[in-house]
N, C-alpha and C positions, 0 to 999 in steps of 0.2 A: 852724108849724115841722114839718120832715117827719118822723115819728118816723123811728128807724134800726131798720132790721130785721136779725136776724142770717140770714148763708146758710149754710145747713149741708149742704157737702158730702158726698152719698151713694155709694157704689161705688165709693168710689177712698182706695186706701191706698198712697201711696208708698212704692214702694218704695225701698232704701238710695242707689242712685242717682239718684233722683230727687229726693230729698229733702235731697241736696248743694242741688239748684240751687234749689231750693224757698225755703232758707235762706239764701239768699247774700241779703245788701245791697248786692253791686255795682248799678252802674246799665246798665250794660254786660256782657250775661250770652250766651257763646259756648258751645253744646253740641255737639260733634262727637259723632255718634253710631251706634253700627252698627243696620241695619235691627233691628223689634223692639224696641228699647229699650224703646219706649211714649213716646216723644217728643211724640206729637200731644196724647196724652191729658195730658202734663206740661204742655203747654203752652197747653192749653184751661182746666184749672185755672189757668193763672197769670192768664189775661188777664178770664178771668171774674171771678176775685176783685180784679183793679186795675178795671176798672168797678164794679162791685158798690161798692169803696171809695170811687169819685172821682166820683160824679155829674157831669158837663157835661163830662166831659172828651173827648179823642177816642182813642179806639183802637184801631189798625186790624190787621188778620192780612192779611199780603200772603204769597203763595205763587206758585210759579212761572205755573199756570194758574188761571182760575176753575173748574175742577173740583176741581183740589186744595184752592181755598179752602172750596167749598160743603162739602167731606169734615169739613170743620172746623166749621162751620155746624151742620152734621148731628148732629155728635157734643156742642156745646153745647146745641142741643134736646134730645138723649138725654138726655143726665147734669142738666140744668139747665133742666127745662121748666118746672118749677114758680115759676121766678124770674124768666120772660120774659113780659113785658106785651104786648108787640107783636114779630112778625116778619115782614121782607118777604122773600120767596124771591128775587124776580126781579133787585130790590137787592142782594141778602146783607147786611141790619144786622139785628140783634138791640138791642131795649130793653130792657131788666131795670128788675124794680120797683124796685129805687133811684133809678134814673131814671139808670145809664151804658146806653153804647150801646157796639157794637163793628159797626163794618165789617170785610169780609172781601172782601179786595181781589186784584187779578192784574199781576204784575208784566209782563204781554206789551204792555202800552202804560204804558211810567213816567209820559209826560204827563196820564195821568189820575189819578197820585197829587200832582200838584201844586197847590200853593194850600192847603196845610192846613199847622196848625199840630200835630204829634203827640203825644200823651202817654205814651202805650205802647203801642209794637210788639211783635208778634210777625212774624218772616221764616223763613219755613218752607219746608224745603230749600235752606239759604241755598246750598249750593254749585251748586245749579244757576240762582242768578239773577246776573244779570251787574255787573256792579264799577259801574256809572255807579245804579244803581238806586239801591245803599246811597249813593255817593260825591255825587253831585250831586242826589238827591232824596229822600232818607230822611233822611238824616243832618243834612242845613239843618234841614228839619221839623222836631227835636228841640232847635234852639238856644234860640230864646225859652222853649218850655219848659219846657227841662231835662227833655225826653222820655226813656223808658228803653227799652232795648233788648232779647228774648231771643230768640236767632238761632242755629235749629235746624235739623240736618241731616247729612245723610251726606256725608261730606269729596270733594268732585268736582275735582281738580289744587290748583292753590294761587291762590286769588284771593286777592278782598279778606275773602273768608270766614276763609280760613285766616290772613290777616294780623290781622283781630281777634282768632281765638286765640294766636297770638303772642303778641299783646299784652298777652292774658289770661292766659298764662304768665308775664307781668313782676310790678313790683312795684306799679301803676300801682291804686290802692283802686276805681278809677270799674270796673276792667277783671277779669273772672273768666274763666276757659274752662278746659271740662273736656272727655277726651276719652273715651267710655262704651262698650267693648267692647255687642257683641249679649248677650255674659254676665254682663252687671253685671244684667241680668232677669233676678231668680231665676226667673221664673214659663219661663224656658226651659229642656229638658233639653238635661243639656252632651252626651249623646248627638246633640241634632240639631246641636250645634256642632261635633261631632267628624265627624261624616257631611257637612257644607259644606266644611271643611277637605279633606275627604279628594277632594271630587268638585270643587269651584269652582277655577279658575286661582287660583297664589299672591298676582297682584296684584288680583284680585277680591276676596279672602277678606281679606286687610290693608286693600283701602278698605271696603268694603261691613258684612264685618262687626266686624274690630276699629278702625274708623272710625281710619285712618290716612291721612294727606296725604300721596297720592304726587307724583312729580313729573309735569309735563305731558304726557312721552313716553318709551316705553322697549321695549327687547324686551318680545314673546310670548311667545314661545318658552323656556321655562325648561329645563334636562334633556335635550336634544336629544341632546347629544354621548354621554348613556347610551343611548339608542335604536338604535346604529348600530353594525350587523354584517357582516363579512363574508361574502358570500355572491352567487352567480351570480343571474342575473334571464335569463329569465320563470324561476320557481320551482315549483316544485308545490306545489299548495293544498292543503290542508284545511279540509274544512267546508264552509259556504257564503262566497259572494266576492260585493266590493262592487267594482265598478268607478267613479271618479270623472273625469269628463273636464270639464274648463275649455276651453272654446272661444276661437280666436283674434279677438281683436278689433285690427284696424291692424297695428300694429306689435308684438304681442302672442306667443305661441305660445300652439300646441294641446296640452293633456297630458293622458295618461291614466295614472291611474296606479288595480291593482288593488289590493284587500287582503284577503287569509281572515280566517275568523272569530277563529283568534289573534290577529290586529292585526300578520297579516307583510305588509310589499309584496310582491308574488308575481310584477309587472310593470310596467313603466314606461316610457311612448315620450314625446316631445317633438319637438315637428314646427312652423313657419313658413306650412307652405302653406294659405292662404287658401281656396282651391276648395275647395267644400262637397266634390266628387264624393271627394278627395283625403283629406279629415276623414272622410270617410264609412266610405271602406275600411278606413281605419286603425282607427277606432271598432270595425269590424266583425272584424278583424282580433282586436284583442285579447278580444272576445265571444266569438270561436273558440276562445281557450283555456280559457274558463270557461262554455260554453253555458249554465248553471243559474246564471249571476250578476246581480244587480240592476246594470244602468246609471245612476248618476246623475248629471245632464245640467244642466250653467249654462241653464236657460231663462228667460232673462233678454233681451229684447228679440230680438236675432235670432236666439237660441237656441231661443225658441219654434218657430216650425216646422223646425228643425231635430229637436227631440223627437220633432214629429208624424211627418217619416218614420224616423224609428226604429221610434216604436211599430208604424208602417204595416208597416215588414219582417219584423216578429215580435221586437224586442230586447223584451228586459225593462227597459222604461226607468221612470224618476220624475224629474218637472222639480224642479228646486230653486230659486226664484224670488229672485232678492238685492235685498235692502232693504240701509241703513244696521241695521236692528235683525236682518232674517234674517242679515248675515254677520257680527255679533259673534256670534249663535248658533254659528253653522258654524266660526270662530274658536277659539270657547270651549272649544266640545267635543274640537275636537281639542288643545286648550292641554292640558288636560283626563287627554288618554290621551298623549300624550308626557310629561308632569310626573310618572305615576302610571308609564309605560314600557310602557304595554299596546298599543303602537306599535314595532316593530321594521324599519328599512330599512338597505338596503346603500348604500355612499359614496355615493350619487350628487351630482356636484357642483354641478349646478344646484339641488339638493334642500337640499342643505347652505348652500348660499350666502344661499338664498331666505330660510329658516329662521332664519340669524343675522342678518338684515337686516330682516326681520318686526318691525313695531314699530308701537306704539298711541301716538295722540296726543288729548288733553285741548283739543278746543276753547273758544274762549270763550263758545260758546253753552252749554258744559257735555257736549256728547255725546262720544263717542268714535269717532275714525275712527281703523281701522285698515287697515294695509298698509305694500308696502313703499316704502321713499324715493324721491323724486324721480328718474329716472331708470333706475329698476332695475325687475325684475318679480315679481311675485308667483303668476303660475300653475302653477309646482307645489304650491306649499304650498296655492293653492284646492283644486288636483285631490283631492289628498291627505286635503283636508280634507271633502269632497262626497264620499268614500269610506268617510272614518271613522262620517259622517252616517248612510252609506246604511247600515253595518255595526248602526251605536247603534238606526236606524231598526227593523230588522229584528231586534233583541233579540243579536245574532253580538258584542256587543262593550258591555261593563259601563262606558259612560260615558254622564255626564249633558249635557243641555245648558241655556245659561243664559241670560237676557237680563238687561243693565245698564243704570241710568238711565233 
């Protein structure tokens, strides 16, 4: 008979939030949580000690990628090496001298979580893994039996993530969920909560860190309508100037739009003609009212040699390269200085239009693409925004930038 050993948890003292979920008897336990909480680390403890409890049972940590799993992996080695009998890296399972095991699994092929029976999950970042994972292959796994659930993460739109907290706001005993601000960790100063607030877009700071289910899609642009003053264009500058130009692509237009280091537009053209020579002049054109300004330039596919003969003529150019992640940045930042109003422009109506029609959507893979709808365009509010960049870039203008998800 195998004696029982006690494991005794070292370096980790729950704190008040944690130690809700710690305690709960649901079987079914939903964490919305803002980055920080200490959610891995919660939830490393839990799964350790239901192994440690249940010898032969199975339990596995599923997360969006195998890196994110191994993160997990890592941090049970750290706090829990003295209880691990065997570990295979290449795998990711850990045995513990009680003789449970835990795999650490990746949600980017669901077919390799099937054919098991589960006893206790963990899903980690559940808002970024897609509704079929839990629906049609986690959740069978738990019927024979009577597996438990604890499924943790930063609120990404509203799937089925957000439907088990629902749930876990009912009366339903199987079902719990709580929703844990960034500051429910004391071990955070509420100064750096007050400095994210002040710099992060409003609907960054409600998902990310007071871990709020927004909805799928919605304006950017928050404040806009206080940014807007009257006043003549080209303007006289002050300071140094950031010039931002969006290059035409198709059916697109070309825009430049300048900005001083206040955060004024100081200049603004928007033009159809395709001919580089045509974009050329024009670029060069607005460079003449600001000789000492940085140009920054969409070099993004055929924007690249377009950069190179700028630089070739003597402009003071910098490419700005667009990903899906560089133009939430470029995005952000200016969400950023319009919401805090350290952006100032006059009617312009293409500018205005763009702006309230600017709108972020929640795919089902989890990412965020932004821009504007179907049918409509978005290059001044790029230009505008590869301005504010150039500005943040060169220190002329007190905004951060951000990456999500």
């Amino acid at each position: 008979m195998r004696q029982r050993t006690r494991l005794k948890i070292k370096l980790y003292r729950p704190h008040p939030g944690q130690a809700k979920i710690h305690l709960s008897k649901a079987r079914f336990r939903i964490v919305a949580c803002g980055r920080r909480f200490g959610k891995t680390l919660l939830a490393v403890n839990e799964i350790v000690k239901q192994a440690w409890e249940r010898p032969g049972t199975t339990n596995f940590w599923i997360a969006p990628t195998y890196a994110q799993s191994k993160i997990a992996l890592n941090l049970v080695l750290r706090h829990f090496r003295r209880a691990v009998r065997e570990v295979n890296k290449s795998e990711l399972w850990v045995e513990l001298l009680s003789g449970g095991r835990i795999d650490f699994k990746s949600a980017e092929r669901p077919d390799n979580l099937r054919g098991f029976g589960i006893h206790f999950v963990v899903i980690d970042e559940a808002g970024y893994i897609r509704d079929e994972v839990w629906k049609e292959v986690v959740r069978p796994a738990l019927i024979d039996t009577r597996g438990r659930l604890l499924a943790i993460g930063t609120p990404k739109g509203r799937n089925w993530f957000y439907e088990l907290w629902l749930k876990g706001q009912g009366d339903d005993p199987d079902y719990k969920s709580w929703q844990m601000p960034t500051w429910v960790n004391p071990y955070i100063p509420r100064s750096e909560i007050e400095e994210l607030r002040r710099t992060l877009p409003e609907r960054v700071f409600r998902q990310e860190i007071e871990a709020e289910f927004l909805e799928e899609s919605g304006g950017v642009f928050r404040n806009w309508k206080a940014c807007v003053q009257e006043y003549d264009l080209p303007a006289r500058a002050e300071g140094s100037v950031s010039i931002g130009v969006d290059l035409a692509k198709y059916e697109d237009f070309t825009v430049i739009v300048a900005v001083d280091e206040t955060g004024r537009v100081v200049y603004f053209d928007r033009f159809n003609q395709i001919d580089w020579a045509l974009q050329k002049a024009r670029i060069l054109k607005a460079y003449s009212h600001f000789p000492n300004a940085t140009v920054v330039v969409d070099a993004t596919g055929v924007g690249d040699p377009i950069y190179e003969d700028l630089r070739r003529v003597g402009v003071r150019v910098v490419p700005y390269k667009f990903t899906p992640s560089s133009k939430e940045v470029l995005i952000n930042t200016l969400s950023v200085a319009i919401e805090n109003q350290e952006v100032v422009f006059p009617p312009i109506p293409e500018l205005l239009r763009e702006l309230q029609a600017f709108e972020y959507q929640i795919t089902k893979s989890g990412r965020v693409k932004m821009g504007a709808p179907p049918g409509l365009h978005d290059d001044t509010v790029i230009a505008l925004a590869l301005a504010v960049w150039g500005l943040r870039r060169s220190g002329g203008l007190a905004v951060g930038s951000f990456v999500v998800g």
